[in-house]
N, CA, C and O of each residue as an XYZ file, in Angstrom:
656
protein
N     -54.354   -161.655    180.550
C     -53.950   -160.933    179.349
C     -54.124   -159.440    179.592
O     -54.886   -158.972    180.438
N     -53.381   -158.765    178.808
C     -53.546   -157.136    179.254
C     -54.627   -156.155    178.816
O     -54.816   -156.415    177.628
N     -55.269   -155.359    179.107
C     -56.211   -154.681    178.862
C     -56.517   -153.895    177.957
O     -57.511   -153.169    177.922
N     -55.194   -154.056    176.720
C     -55.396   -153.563    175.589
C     -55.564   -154.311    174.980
O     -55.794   -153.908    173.840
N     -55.597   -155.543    175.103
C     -56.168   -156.733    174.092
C     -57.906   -156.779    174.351
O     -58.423   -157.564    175.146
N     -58.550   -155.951    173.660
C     -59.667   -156.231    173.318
C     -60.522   -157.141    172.794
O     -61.572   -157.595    173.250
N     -59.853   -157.387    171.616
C     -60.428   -158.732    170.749
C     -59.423   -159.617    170.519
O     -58.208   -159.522    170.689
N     -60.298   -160.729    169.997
C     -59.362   -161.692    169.845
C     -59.524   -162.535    168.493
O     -60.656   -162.925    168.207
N     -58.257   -162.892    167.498
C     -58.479   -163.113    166.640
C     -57.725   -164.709    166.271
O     -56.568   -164.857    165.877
N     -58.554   -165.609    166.478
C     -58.037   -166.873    166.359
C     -57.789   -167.760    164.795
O     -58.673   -168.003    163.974
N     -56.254   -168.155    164.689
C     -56.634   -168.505    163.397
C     -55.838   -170.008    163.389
O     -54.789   -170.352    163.933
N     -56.869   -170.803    162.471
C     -56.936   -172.097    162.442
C     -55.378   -172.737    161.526
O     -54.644   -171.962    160.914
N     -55.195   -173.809    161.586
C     -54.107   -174.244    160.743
C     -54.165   -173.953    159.119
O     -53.366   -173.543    158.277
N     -55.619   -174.412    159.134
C     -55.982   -174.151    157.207
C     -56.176   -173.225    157.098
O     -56.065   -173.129    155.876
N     -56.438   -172.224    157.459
C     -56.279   -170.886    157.982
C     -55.112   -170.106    157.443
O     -54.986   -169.406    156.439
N     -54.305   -170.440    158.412
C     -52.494   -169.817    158.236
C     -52.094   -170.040    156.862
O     -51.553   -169.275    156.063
N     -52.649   -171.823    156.695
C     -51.784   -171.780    155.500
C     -52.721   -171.603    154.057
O     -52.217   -172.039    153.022
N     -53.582   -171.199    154.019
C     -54.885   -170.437    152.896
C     -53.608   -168.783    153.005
O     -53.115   -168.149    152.071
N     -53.463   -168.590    154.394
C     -53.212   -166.929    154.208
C     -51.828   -167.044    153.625
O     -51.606   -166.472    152.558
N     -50.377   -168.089    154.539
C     -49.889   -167.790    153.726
C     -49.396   -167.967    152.143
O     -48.468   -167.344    151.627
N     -50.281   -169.017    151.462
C     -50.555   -169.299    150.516
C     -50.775   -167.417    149.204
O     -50.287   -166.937    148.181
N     -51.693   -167.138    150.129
C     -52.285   -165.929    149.657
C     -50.692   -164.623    149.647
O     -50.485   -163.762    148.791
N     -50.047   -164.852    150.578
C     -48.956   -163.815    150.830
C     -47.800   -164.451    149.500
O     -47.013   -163.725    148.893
N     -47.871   -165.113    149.402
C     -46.589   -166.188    147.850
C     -47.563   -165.512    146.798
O     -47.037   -164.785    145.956
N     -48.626   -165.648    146.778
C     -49.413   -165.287    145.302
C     -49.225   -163.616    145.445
O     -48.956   -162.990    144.420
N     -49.312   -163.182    146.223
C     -48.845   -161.296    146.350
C     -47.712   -160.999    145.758
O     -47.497   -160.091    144.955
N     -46.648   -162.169    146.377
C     -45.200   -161.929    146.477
C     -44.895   -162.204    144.820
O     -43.887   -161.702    144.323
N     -45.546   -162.783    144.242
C     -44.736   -163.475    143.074
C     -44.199   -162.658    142.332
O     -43.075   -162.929    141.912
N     -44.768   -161.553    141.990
C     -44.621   -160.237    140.960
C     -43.500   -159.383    141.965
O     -42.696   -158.572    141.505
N     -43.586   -159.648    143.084
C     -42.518   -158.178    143.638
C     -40.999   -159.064    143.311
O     -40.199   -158.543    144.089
N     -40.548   -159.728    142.828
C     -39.127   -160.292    143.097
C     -38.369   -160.242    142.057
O     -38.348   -159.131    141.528
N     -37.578   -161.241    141.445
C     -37.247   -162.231    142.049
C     -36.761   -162.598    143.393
O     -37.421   -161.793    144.050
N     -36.307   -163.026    143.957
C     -35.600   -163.182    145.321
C     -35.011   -164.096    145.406
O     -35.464   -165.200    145.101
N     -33.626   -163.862    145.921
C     -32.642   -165.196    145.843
C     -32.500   -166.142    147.418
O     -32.061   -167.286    147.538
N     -32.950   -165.361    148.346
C     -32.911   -165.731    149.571
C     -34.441   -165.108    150.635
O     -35.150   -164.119    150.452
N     -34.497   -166.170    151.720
C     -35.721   -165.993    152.169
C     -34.554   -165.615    153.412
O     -33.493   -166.239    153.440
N     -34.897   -164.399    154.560
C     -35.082   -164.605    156.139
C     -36.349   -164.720    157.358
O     -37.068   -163.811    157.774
N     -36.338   -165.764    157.641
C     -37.564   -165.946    158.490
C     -37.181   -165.308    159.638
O     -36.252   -165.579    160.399
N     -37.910   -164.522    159.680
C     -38.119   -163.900    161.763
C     -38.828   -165.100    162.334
O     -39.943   -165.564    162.097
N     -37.814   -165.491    163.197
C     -38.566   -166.650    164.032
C     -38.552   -166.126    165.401
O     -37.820   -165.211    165.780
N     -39.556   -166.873    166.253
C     -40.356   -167.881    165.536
C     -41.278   -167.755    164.902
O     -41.496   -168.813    164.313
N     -42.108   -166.890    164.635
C     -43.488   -166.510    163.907
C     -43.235   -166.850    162.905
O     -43.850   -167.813    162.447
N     -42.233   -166.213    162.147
C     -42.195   -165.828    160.372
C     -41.666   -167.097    159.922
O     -41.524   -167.167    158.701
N     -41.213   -168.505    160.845
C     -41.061   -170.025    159.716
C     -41.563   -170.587    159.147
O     -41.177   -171.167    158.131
N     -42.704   -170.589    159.688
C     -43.892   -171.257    159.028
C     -44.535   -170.352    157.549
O     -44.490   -170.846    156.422
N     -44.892   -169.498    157.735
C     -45.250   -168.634    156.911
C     -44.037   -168.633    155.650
O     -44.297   -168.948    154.488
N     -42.867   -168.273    156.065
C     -41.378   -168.775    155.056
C     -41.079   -169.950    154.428
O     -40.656   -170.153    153.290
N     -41.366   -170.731    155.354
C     -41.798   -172.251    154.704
C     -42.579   -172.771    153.181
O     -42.190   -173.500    152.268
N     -43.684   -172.110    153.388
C     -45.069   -171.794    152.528
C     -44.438   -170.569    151.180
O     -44.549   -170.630    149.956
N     -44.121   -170.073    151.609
C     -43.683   -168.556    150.998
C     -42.672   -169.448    149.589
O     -42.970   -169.631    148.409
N     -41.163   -169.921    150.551
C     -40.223   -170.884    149.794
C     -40.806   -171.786    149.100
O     -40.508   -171.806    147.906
N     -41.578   -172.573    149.490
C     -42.032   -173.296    148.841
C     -42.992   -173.169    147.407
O     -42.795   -173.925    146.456
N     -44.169   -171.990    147.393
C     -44.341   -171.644    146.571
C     -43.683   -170.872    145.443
O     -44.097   -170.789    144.287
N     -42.734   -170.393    145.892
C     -41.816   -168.788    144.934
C     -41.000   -170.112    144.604
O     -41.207   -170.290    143.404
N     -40.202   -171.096    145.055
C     -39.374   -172.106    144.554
C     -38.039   -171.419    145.063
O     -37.405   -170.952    144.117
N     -37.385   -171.212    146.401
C     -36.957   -170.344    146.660
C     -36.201   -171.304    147.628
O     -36.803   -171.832    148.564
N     -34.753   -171.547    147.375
C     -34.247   -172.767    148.496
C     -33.053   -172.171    149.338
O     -32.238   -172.933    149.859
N     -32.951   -170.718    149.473
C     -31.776   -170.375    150.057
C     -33.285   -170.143    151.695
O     -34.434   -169.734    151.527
N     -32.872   -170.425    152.573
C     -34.128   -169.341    153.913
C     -32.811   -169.349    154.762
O     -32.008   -170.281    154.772
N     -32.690   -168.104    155.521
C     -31.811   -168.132    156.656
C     -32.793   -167.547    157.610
O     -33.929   -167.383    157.163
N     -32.541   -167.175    158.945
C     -33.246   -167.084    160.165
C     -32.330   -165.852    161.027
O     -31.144   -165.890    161.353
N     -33.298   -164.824    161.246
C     -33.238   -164.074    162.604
C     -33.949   -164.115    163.493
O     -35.135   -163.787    163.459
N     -33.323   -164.540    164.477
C     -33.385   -164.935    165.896
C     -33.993   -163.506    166.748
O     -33.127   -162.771    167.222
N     -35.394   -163.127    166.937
C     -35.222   -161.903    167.711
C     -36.649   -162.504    168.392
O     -37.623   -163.159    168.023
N     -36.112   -161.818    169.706
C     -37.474   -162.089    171.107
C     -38.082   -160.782    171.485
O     -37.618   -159.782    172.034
N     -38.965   -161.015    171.141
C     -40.149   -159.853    172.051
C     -41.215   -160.357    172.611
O     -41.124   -159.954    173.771
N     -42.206   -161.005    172.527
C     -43.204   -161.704    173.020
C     -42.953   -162.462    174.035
O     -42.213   -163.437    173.910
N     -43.648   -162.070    175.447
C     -43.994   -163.071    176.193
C     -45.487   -163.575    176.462
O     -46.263   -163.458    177.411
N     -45.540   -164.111    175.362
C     -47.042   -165.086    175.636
C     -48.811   -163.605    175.832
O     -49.919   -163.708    175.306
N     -48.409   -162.750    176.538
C     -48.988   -162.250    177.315
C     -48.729   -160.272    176.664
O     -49.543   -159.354    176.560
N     -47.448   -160.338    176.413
C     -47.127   -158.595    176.756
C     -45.901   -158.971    175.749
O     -45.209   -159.974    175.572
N     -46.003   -157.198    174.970
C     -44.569   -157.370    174.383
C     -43.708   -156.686    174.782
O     -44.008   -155.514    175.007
N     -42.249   -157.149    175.039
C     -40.937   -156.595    175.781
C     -40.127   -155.863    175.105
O     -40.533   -155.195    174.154
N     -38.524   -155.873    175.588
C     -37.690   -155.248    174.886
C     -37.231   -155.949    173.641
O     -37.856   -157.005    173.548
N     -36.802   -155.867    173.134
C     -36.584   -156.781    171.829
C     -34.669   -157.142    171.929
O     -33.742   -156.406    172.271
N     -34.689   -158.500    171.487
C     -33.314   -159.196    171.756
C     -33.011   -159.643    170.590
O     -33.827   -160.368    170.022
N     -32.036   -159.388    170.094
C     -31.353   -160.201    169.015
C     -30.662   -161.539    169.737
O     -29.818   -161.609    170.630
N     -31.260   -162.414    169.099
C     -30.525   -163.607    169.529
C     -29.570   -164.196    168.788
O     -28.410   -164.346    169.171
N     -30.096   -164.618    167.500
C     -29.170   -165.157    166.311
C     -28.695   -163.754    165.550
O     -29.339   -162.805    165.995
N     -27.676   -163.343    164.450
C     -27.858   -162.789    163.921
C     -28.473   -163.109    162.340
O     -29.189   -164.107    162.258
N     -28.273   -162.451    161.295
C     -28.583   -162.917    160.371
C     -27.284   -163.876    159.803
O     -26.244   -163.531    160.364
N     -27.078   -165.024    158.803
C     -25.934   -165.192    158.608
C     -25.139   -164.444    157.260
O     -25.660   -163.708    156.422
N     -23.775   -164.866    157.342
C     -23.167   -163.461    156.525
C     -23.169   -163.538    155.071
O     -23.189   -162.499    154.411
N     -23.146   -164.953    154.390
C     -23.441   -164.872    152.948
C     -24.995   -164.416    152.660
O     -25.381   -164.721    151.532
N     -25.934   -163.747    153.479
C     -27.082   -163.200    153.326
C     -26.984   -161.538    153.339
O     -27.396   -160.571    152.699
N     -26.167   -161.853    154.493
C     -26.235   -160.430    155.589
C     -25.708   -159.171    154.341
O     -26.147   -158.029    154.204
N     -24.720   -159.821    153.618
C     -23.826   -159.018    153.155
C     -24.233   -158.849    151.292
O     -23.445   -158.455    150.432
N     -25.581   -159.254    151.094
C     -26.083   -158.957    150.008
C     -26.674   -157.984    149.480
O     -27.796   -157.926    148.976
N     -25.620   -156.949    149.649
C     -26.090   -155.437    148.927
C     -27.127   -154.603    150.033
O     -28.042   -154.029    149.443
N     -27.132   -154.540    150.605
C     -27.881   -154.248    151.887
C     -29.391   -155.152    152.074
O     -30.166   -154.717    152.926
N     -29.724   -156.157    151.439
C     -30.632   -157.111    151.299
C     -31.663   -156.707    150.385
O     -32.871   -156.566    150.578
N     -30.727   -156.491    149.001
C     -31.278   -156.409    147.771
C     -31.335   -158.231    147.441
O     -30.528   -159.142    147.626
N     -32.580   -158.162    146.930
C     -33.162   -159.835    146.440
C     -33.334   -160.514    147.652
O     -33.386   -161.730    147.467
N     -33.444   -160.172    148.848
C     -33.510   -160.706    150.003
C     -35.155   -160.638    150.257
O     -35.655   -159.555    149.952
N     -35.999   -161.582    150.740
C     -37.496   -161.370    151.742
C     -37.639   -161.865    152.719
O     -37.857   -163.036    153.031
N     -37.480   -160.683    153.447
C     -38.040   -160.938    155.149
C     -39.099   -161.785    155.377
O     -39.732   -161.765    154.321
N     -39.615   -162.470    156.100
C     -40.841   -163.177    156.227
C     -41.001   -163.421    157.967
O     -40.215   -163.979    158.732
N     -42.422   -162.734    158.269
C     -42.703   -162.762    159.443
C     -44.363   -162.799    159.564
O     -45.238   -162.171    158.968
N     -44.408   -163.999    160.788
C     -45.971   -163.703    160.635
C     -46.899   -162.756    161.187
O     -48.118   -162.928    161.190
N     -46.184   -161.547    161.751
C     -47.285   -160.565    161.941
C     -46.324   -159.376    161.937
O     -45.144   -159.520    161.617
N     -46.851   -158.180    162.303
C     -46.292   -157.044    162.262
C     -47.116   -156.406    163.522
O     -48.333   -156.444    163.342
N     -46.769   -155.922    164.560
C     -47.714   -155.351    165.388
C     -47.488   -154.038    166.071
O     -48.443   -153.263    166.030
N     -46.304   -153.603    166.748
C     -46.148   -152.433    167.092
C     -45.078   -151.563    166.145
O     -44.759   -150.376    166.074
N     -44.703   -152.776    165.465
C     -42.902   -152.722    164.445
C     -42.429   -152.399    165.395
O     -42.631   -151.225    165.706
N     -41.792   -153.034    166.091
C     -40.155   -152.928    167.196
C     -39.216   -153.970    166.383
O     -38.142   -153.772    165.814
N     -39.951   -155.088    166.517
C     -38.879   -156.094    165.701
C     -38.921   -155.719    163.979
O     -37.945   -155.987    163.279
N     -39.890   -155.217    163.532
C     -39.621   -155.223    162.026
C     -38.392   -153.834    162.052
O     -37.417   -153.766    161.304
N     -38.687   -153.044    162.879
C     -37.677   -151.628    162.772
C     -35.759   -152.846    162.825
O     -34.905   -153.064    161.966
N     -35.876   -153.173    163.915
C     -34.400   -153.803    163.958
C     -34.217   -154.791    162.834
O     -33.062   -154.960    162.443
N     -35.071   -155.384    162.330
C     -34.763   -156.537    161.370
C     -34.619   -155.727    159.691
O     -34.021   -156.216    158.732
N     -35.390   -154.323    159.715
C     -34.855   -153.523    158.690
C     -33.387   -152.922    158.607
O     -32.473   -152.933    157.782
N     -33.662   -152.279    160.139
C     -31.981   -151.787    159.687
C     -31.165   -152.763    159.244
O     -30.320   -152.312    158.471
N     -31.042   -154.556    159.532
C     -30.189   -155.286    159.341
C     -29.918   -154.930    157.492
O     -28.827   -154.750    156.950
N     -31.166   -154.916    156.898
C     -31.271   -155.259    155.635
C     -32.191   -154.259    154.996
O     -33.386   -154.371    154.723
N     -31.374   -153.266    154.823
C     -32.673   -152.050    154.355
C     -33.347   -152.113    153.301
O     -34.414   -151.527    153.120
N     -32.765   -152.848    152.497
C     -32.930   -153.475    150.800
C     -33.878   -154.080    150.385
O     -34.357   -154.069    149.251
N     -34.338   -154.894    151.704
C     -35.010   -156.065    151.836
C     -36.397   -156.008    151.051
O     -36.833   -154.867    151.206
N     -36.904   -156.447    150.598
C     -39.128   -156.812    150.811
C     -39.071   -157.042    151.968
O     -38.138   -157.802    152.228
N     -39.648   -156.734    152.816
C     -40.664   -157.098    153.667
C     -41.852   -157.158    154.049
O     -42.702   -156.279    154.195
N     -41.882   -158.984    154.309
C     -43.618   -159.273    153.936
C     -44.255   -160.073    155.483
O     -43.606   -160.810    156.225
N     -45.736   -159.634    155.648
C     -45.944   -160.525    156.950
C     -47.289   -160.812    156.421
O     -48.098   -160.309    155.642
N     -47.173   -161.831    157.180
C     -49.198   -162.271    157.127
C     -50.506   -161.992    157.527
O     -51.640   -162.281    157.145
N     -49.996   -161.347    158.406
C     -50.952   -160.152    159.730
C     -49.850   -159.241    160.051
O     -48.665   -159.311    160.379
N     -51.048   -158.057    159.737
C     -50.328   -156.340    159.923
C     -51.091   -155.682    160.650
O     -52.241   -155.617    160.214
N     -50.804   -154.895    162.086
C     -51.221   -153.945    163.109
C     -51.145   -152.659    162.548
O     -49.965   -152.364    162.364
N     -51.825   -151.885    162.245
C     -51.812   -150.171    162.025
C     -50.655   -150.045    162.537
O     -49.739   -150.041    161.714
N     -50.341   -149.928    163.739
C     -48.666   -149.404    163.959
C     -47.556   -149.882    163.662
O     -46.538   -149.299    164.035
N     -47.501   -150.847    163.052
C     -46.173   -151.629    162.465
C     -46.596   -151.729    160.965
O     -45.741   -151.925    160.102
N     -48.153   -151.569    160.604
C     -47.866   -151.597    158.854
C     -46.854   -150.865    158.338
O     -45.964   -151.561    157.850
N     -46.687   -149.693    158.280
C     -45.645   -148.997    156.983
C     -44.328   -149.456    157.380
O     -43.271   -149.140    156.833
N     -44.435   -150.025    158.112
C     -42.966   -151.145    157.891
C     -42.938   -152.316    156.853
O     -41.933   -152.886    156.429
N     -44.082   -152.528    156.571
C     -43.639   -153.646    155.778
C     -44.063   -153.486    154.647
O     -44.764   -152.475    154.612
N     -43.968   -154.127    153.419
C     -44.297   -153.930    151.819
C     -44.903   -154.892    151.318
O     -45.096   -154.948    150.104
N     -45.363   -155.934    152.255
C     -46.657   -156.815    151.293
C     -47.253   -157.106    152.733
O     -46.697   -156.520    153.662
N     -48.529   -158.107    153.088
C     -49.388   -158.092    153.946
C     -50.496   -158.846    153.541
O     -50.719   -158.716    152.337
N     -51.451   -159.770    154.275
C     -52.323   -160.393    153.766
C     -53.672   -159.690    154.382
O     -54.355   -158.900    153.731
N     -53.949   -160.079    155.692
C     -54.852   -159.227    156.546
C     -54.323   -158.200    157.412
O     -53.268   -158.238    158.046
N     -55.163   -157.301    157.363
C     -54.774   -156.000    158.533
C     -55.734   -156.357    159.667
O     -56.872   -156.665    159.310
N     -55.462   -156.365    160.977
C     -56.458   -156.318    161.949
C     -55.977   -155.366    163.030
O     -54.848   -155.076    163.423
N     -57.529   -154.863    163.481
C     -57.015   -153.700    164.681
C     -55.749   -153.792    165.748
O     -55.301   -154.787    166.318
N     -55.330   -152.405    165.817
C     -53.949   -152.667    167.292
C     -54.577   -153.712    168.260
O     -53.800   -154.413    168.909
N     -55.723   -153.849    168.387
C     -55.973   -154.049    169.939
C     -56.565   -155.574    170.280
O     -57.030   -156.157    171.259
N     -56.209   -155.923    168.611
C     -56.940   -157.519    168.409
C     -55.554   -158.234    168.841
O     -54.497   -157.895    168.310
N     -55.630   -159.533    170.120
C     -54.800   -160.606    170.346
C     -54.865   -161.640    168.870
O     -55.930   -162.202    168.616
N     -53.638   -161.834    167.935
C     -53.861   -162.684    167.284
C     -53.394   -164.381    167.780
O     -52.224   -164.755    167.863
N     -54.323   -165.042    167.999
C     -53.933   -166.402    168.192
C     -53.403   -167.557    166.832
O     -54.044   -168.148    165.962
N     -52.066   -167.508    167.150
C     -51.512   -168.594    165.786
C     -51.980   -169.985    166.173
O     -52.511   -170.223    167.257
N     -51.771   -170.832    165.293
C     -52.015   -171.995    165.381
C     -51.417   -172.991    166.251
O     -51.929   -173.744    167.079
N     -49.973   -172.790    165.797
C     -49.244   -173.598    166.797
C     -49.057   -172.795    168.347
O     -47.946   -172.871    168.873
N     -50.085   -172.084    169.007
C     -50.001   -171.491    169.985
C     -51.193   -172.027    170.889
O     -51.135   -172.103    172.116
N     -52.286   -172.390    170.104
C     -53.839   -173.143    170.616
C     -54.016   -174.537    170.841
O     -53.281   -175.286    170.196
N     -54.546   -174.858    171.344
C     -55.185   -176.014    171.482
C     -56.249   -176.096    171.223
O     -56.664   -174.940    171.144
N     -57.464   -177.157    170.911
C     -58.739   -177.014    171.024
C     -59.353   -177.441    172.412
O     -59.072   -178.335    173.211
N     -60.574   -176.165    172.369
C     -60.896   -176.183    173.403
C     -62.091   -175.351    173.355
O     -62.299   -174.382    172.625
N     -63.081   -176.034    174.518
C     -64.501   -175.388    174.623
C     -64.443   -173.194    174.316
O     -63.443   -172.639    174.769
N     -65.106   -172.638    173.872
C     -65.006   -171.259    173.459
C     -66.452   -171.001    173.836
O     -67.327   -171.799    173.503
N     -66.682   -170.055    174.429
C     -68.326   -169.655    175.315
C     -68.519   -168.560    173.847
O     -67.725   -168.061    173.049
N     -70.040   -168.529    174.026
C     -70.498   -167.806    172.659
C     -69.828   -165.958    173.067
O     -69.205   -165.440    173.994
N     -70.327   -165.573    171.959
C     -69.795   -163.818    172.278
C     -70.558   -163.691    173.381
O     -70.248   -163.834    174.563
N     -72.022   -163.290    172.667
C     -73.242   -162.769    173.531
C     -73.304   -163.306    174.945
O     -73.968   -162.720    175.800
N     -72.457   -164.681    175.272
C     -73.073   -164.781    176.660
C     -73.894   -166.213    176.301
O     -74.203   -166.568    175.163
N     -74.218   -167.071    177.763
C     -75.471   -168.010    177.849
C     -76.747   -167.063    177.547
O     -76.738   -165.850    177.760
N     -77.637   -167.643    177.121
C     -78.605   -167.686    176.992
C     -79.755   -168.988    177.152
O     -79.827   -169.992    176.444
N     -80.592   -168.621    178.292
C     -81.423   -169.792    178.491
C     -80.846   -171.420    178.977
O     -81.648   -172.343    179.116
């Protein structure tokens, strides 16, 4: 892993979905909203939860890659957004949904799509917060966040070290 990942911030299944539970109860007052876009893959799960609580049955999906496991890259549009979304007033009543925010490379391109938009994530990095307009936890630039469906369980050595 790279040497700006200092800490590391692991979060459990009941976890994710306590937080994004917590990001729908934020959201309820900013809307209405007629349509969800999930940034996948991060932001489905979290959109999932989001839809489900707000009662919200339109979700469409942008397709964008930056993450490799390890380091983040150039950023790729893969899917676009689709067009009975795309073309909703510049994504007035529209909410983005992504599960983190970290340098904003992908939240910058997924705004211009939809300048209109809310945009909400579940974990926010100092350098990609003022991109977005709702947020559950903030954690340092330099914290690795581990999602759920990214872990396995597995032995974890204490902070401090053995002892005795």
């Amino acid at each position: 892993m790279d040497e700006k990942w200092q800490k590391s911030f692991p979060v459990s299944w009941d976890q994710f979905h306590r937080d994004a539970r917590a990001l729908a109860w934020r959201l309820n007052g900013a809307g209405p909203f007629q349509a969800i876009v999930a940034v996948t893959r991060g932001g489905l799960v979290p959109a999932a939860v989001v839809a489900r609580e707000l009662g919200i049955r339109v979700i469409e999906t942008v397709c964008v890659a930056s993450y490799d496991y390890e380091k983040q890259g150039e950023i790729q549009v893969l899917k676009e957004i689709g067009a009975a979304v795309a073309r909703a007033k510049g994504g007035e009543g529209v909410l983005i949904v992504d599960d983190l925010v970290d340098t904003g490379a992908t939240a910058k391109v997924v705004r211009e799509m939809l300048p209109k938009a809310h945009f909400a994530t579940v974990y926010a990095k100092p350098a990609g917060r003022p991109l977005v307009d709702t947020f559950v936890t903030e954690v340092s630039q330099d914290t690795w966040i581990y999602l759920p469906w990214d872990m396995g369980l597995q032995f974890t050595p204490p902070i401090g070290g053995q002892k005795g």
